[in-house]
C-alpha positions as CSV (number, residue, x, y, z in Angstrom):
1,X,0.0,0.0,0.0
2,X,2.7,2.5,1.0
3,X,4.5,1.5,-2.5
4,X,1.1,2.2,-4.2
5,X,0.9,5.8,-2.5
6,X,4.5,6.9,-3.2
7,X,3.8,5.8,-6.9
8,X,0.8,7.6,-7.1
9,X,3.0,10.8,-5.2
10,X,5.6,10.5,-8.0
11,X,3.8,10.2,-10.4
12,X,1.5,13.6,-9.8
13,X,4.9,15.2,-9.3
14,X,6.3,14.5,-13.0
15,X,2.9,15.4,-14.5
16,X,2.9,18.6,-12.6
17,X,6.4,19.2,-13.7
18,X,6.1,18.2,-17.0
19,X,2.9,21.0,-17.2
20,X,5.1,23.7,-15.4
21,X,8.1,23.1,-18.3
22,X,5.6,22.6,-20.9
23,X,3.6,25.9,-20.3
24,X,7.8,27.3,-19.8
25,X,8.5,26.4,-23.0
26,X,5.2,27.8,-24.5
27,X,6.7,31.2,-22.8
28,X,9.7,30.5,-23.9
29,X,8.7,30.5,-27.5
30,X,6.5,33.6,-27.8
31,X,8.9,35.6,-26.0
32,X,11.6,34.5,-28.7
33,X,9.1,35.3,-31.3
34,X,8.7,38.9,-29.9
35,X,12.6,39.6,-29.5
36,X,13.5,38.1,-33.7
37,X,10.8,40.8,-34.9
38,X,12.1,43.4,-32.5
39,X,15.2,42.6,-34.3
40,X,13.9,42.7,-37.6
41,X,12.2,45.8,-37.0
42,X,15.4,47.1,-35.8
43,X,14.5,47.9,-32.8
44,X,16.6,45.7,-30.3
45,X,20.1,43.6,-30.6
46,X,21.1,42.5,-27.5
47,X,21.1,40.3,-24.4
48,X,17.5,39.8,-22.4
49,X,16.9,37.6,-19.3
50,X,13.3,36.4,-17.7
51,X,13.3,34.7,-14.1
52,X,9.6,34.4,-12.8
53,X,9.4,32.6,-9.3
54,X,12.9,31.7,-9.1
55,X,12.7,30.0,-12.7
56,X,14.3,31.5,-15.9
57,X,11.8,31.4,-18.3
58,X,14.4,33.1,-21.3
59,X,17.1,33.8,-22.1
60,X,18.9,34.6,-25.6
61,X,21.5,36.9,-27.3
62,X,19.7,38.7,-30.3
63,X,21.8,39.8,-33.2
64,X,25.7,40.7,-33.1
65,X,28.4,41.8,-31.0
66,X,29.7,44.8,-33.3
67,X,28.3,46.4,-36.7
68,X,30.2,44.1,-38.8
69,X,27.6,41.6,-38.8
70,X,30.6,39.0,-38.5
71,X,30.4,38.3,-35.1
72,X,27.1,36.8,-33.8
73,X,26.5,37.7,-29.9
74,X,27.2,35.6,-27.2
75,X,25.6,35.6,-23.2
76,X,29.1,36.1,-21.6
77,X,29.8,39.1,-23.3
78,X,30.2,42.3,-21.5
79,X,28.0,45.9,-21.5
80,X,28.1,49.3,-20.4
81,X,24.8,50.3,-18.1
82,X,25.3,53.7,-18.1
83,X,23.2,55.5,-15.2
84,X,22.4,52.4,-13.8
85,X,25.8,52.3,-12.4
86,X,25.0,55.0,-10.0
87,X,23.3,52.6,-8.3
88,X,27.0,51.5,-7.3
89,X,27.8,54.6,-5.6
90,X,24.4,55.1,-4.1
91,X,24.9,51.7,-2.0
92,X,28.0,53.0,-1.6
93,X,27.5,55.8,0.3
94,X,24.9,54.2,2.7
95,X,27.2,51.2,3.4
96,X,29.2,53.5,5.1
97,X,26.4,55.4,6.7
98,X,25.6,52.4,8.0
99,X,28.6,51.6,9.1
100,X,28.8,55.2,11.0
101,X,31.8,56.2,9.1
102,X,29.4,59.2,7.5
103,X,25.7,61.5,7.6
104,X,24.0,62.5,4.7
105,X,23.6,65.7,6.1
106,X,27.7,66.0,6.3
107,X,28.6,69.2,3.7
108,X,30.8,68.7,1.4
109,X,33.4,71.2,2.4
110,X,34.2,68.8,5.3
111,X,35.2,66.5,2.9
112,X,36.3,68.8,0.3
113,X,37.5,72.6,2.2
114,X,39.4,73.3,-1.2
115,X,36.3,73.8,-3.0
116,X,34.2,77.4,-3.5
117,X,32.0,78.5,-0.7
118,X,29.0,77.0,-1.9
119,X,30.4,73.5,-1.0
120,X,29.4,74.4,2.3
121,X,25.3,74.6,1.4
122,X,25.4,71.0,-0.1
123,X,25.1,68.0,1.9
124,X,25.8,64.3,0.7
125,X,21.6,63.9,1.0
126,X,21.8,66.2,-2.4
127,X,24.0,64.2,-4.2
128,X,22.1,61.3,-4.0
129,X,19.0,62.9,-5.5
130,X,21.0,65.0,-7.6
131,X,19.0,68.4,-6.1
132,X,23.0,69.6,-5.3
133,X,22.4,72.6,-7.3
134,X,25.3,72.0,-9.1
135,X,25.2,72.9,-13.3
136,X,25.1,69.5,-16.0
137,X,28.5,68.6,-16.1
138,X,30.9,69.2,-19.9
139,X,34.2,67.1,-18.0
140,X,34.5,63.8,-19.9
141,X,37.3,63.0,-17.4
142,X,38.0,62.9,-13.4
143,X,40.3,65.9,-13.9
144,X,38.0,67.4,-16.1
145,X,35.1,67.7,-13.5
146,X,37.0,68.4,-10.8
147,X,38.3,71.7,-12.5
148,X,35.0,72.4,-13.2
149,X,33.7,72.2,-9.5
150,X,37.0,74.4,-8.0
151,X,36.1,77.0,-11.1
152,X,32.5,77.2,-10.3
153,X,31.2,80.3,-8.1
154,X,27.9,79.7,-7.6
155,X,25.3,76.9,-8.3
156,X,23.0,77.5,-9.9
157,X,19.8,76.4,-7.3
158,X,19.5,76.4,-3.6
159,X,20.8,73.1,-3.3
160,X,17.2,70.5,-2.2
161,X,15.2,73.0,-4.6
162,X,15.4,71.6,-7.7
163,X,16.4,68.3,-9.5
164,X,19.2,68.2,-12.4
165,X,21.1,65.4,-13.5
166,X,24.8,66.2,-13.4
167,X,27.6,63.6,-13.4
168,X,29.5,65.9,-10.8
169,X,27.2,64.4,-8.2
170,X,28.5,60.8,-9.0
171,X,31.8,62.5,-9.0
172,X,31.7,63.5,-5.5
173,X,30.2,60.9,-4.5
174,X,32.6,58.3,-5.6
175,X,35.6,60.6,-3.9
176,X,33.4,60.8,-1.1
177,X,33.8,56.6,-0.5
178,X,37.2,56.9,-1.1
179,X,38.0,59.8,1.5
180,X,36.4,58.1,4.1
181,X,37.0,54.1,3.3
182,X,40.7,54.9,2.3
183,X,40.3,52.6,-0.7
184,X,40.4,53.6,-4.5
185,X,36.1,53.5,-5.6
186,X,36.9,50.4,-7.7
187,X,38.2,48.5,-5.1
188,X,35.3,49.8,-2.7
189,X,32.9,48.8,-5.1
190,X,35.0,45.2,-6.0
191,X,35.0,44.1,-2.4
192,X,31.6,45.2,-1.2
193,X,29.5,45.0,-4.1
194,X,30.8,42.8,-6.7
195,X,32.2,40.0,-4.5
196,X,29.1,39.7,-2.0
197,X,26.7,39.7,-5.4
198,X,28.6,36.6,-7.1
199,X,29.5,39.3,-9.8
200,X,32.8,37.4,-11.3
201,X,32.2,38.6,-14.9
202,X,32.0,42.1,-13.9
203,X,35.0,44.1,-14.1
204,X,35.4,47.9,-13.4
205,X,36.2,50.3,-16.1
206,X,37.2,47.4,-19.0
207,X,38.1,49.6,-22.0
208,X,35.0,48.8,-24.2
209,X,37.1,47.7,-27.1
210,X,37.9,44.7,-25.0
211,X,37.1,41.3,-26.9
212,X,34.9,40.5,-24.3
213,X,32.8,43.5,-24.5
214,X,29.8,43.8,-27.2
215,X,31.0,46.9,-29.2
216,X,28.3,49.6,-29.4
217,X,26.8,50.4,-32.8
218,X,24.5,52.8,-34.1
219,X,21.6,52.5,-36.8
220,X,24.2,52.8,-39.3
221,X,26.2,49.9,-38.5
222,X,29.3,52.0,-37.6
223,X,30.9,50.5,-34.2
224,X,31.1,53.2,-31.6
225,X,35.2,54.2,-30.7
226,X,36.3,54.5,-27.5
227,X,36.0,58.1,-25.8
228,X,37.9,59.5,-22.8
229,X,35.6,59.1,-19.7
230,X,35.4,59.7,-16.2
231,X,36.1,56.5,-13.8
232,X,34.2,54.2,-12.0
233,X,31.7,51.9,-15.2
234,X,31.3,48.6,-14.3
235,X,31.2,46.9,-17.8
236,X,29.2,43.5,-17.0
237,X,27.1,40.2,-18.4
238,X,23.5,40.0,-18.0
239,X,23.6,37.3,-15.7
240,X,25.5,39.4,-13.4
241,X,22.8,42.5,-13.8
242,X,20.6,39.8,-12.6
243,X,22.7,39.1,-9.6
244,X,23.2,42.6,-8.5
245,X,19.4,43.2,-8.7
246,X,18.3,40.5,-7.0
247,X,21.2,41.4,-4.2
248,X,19.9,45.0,-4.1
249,X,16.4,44.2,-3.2
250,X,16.7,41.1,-0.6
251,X,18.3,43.9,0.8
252,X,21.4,41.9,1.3
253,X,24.0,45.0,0.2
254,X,22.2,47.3,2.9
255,X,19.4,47.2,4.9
256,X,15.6,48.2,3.7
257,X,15.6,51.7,5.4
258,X,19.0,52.4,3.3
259,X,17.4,51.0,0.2
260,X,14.2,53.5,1.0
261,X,16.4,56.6,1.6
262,X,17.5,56.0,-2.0
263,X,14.3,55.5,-4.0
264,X,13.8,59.0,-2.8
265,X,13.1,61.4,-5.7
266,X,12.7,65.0,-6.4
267,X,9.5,65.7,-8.2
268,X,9.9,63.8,-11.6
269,X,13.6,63.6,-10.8
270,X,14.8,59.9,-10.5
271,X,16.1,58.7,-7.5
272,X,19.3,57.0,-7.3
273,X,17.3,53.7,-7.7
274,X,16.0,54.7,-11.0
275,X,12.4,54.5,-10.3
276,X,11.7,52.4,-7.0
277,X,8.4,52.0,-5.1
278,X,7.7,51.3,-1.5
279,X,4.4,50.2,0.1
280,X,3.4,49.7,3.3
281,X,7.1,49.6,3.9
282,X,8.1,46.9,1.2
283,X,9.6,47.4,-1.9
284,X,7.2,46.4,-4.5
285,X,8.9,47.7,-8.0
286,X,12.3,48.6,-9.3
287,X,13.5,49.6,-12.8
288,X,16.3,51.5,-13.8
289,X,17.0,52.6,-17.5
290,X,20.8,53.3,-18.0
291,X,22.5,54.5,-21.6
292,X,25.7,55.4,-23.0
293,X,27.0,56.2,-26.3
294,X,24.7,53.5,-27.9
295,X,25.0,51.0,-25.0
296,X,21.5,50.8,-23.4
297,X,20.2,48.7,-20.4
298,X,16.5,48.7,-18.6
299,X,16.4,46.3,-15.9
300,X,12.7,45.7,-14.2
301,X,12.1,44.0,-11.0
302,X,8.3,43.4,-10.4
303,X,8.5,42.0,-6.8
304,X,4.8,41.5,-6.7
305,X,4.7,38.9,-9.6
306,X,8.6,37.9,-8.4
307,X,9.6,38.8,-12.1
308,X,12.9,40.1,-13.2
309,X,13.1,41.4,-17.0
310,X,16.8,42.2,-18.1
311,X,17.5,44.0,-21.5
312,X,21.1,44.9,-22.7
313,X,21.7,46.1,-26.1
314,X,24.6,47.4,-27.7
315,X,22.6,49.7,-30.4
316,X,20.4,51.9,-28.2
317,X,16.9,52.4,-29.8
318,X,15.4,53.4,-26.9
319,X,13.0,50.3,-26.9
320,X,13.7,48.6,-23.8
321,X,10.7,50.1,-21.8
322,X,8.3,48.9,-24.2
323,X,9.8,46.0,-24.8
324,X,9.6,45.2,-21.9
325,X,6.1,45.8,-21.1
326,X,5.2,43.2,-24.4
327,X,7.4,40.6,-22.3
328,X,5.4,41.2,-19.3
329,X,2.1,41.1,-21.6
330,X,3.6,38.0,-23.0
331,X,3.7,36.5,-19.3
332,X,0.5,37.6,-18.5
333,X,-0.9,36.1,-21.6
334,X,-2.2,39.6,-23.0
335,X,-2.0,41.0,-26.2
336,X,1.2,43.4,-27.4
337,X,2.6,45.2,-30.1
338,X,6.1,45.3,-31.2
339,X,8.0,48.5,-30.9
340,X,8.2,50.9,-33.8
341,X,11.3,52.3,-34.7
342,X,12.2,55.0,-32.2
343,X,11.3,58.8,-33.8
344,X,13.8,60.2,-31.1
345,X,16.9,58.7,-31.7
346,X,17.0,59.0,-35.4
347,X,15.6,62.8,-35.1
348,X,18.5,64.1,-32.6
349,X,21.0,62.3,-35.3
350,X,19.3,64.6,-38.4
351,X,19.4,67.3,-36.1
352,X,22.6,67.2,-35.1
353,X,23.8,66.6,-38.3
354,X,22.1,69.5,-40.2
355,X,19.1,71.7,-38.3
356,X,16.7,72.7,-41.0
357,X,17.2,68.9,-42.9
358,X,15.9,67.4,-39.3
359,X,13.4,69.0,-39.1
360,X,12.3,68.3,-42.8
361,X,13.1,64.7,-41.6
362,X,10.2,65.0,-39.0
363,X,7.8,66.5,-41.5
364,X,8.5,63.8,-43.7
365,X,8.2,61.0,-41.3
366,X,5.0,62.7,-39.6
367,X,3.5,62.6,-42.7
368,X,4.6,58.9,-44.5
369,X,5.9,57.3,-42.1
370,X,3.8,57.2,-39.2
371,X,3.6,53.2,-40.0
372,X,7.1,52.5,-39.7
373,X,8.3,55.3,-36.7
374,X,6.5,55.4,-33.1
375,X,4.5,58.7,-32.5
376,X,3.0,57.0,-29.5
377,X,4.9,60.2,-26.9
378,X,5.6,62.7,-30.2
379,X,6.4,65.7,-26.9
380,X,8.4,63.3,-25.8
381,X,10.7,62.7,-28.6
382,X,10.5,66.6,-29.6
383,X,11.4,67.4,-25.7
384,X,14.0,65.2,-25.3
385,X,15.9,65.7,-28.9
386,X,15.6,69.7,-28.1
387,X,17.5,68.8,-24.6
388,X,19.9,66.4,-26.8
389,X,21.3,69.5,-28.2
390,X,20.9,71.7,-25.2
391,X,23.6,69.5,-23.7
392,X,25.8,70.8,-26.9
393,X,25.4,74.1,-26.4
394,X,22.9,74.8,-28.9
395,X,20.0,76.0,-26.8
396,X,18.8,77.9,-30.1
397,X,17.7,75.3,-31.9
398,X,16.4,73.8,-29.0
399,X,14.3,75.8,-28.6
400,X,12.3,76.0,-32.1
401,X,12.0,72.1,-31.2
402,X,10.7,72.7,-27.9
403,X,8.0,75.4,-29.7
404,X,7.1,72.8,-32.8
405,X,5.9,70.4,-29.8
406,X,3.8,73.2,-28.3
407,X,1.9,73.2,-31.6
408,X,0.3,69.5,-31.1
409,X,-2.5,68.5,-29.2
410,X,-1.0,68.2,-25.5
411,X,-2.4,67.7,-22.0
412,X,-1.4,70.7,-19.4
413,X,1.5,68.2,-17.9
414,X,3.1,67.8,-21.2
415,X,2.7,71.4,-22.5
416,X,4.2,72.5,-19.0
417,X,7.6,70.6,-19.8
418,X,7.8,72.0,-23.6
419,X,7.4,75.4,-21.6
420,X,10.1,74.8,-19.0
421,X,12.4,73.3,-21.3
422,X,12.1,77.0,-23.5
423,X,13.0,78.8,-20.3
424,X,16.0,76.6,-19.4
425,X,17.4,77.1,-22.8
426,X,16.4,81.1,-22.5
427,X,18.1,81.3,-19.5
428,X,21.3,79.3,-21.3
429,X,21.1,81.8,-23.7
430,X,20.9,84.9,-21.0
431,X,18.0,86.2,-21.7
432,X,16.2,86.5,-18.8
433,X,12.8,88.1,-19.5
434,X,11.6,85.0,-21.9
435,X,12.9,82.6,-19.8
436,X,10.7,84.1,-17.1
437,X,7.9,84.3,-19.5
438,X,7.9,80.9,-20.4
439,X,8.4,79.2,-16.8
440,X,5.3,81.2,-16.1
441,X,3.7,80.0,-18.6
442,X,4.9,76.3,-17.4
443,X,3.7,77.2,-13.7
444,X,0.3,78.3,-14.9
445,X,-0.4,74.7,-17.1
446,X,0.8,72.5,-14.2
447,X,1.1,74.6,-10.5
448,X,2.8,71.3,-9.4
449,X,5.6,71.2,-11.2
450,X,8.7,72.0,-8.5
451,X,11.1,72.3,-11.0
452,X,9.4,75.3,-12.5
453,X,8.1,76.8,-9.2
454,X,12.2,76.5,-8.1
455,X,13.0,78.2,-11.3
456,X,11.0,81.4,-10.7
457,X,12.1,81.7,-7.1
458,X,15.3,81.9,-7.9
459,X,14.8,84.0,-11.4
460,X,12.3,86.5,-9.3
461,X,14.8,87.3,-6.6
């Protein structure tokens, strides 16, 4: 009778765990279905993960490791995250405030007294949700910065006012670890990050022409050369992405109080987390997008389904986020779309290029193409390509972009942004009275929006 039972036992185990890989490998399936046509759309070529409930469910390298088409790509190989690696120095810095060695609310002249007076108004809290005051940072090296910050004679916001996203506060930060743990960042960041995680195929600042790094292309199929930067990029596999996220949010780096001090934002500022929600005191989501020089990453932890979607791709398209909501819809057995190709990426290229033949490129698109090119967030793209070449000083062509956008159709929110965009670039330009004039404007479509309100204040004084 026993023998009878324990049959019966085994024998509903391997049906259940033939179902459970069966309905895997259905997932399996659609999922790669959805990542080929991204790739033939030319949308995505890269490296993506899917663990649901502790079980990968996919896993696959799309495409090739450079633009010569010769090399196909391979899981081991290496990436660049861009922002995501401030998530390194954010974990960091409360390691050590755990460990009592520093406060957030320490200024930084007590760690820096040969800076300019206004090191004294910003405290380490600042850096962290990059409300330091401090201008968008033109050093591409360590040196670079830092002659940058000792030059600097005022910020340029009361530092906890207003959110901007400057490198300088990752540069100070990442001095910051090594004044006070006496080691180099890299070794910080090897020995308390890297080797608690399992990371063993991440290695700090790998040039990115290494053989074991994909090499970053762009649309054209022209492999991306390497470019003087500051320190302190972890270059790493997708498996060890994984690793690190999961680490992160077991709260097994530092503790869940730590963790909620950095999913702090500033208004639509990110927090150091990317975008990280709490509730009831749990952490329920974490994403972070990350992208350099045509290396892109979005990495999504829903803790509420115990899903983790990882996306690495060495030819940023900026289709990661909606990528990765068809994956989840794939999960969830719901309908989805693959991406379009992105309206924003190839715009800021045209534009950069030659002014007036972008925007004929738009026109053109708007018109013909609307088939082929997402308009889903057509603000969006405008906003962020005028900011594209705000950050290369040319704030007057930014802001006939930022003005086409206020001729479509947009809610208060989104014409807002167009409108405070205008006055940052007025106010990079000098002029004052329009920059006024259009944060006004800004203030009057959306009364919430801090950025603008901290604007004014400081403008109206």
């Amino acid at each position: 009778m026993k023998k009878i039972f324990l049959s019966a036992i085994l024998a509903l185990y391997l049906f259940t765990s033939g179902k459970l890989y069966a309905q895997r490998d259905v997932l399996a399936g659609r999922l790669d279905s959805l990542m080929r046509a991204a790739q033939r759309t030319g949308v995505f070529n890269g490296n993506v993960l899917v663990v649901k409930k502790g079980q990968l469910i996919y896993k696959a390298a799309i495409g090739y490791a450079d633009g010569s088409k010769n090399y196909p790509l391979t899981p081991d190989k290496r990436f660049d995250i861009g922002s995501i690696a401030k998530e390194f120095n954010g974990i960091a810095i409360m390691l050590l405030a755990q460990q009592g060695k520093l406060s957030l609310t320490d200024r930084l002249q007590k760690y820096f007294p040969e800076l300019p007076a206004w090191a004294d108004s910003v405290e380490i809290s600042h850096l962290l949700n990059y409300t330091s005051g401090l201008p968008v940072s033109s050093g591409n090296s360590d040196e670079g910065i830092k002659k940058e910050l000792m030059a600097l004679k005022h910020l340029t916001n009361v530092p906890g006012r207003s959110y901007v996203y400057s490198y300088s506060n990752v540069y100070l930060q990442q001095r910051i670890i090594e004044k006070v743990s006496g080691m180099q960042y890299n070794s910080f960041i090897e020995k308390h990050i890297l080797k608690p995680c399992g990371m063993t195929h991440t290695l700090m600042d790998l040039p990115i022409s290494d053989t074991t790094m994909a090499i970053a292309f762009n649309n054209k199929f022209v492999n991306e050369k390497p470019r003087q930067t500051p320190t302190g990029w972890p270059r790493l596999t997708i498996d060890d992405l994984y690793r690190f996220l999961s680490a992160a949010d077991s709260y097994k780096l530092i503790s869940k109080s730590s963790m909620q001090q950095l999913a702090q934002s500033f208004g639509e500022g990110e927090s150091s987390l990317g975008n990280a929600k709490f509730e009831n005191g749990e952490l329920t989501w974490h994403q972070h997008h990350g992208s350099n020089y045509n290396y892109e990453a979005l990495m999504t932890h829903d803790l509420k389904q115990d899903l983790y979607v990882i996306l690495m791709t060495n030819n940023q398209n900026f289709k990661v986020r909606p990528l990765t909501e068809a994956i989840i819809a794939v999960l969830n057995q719901k309908p989805y779309t693959v991406p379009k190709r992105s309206l924003y990426l190839e715009l800021r290229e045209e534009v950069l290029a030659d002014f007036n033949n972008g925007i004929a490129f738009y026109r053109l698109v708007r018109e013909q193409k609307k088939d082929q090119y997402d308009f889903s967030f057509e603000i969006g793209d405008l906003v962020n390509t005028g900011k594209f070449l705000m950050r290369r000083n040319r704030p007057d062509d930014a802001v006939k972009l930022f003005q086409l956008g206020l001729l479509l159709d947009l809610q208060d929110k989104d014409y807002a942004i167009a409108c405070q965009f205008i006055a940052e670039a007025y106010s990079q330009q000098g002029n004052r009275d329009l920059a006024i004039l259009y944060a006004q404007k800004a203030a009057r479509k959306d009364p919430d929006n801090k950025i603008v309100q901290s604007f004014l204040e400081q403008a109206l004084k």
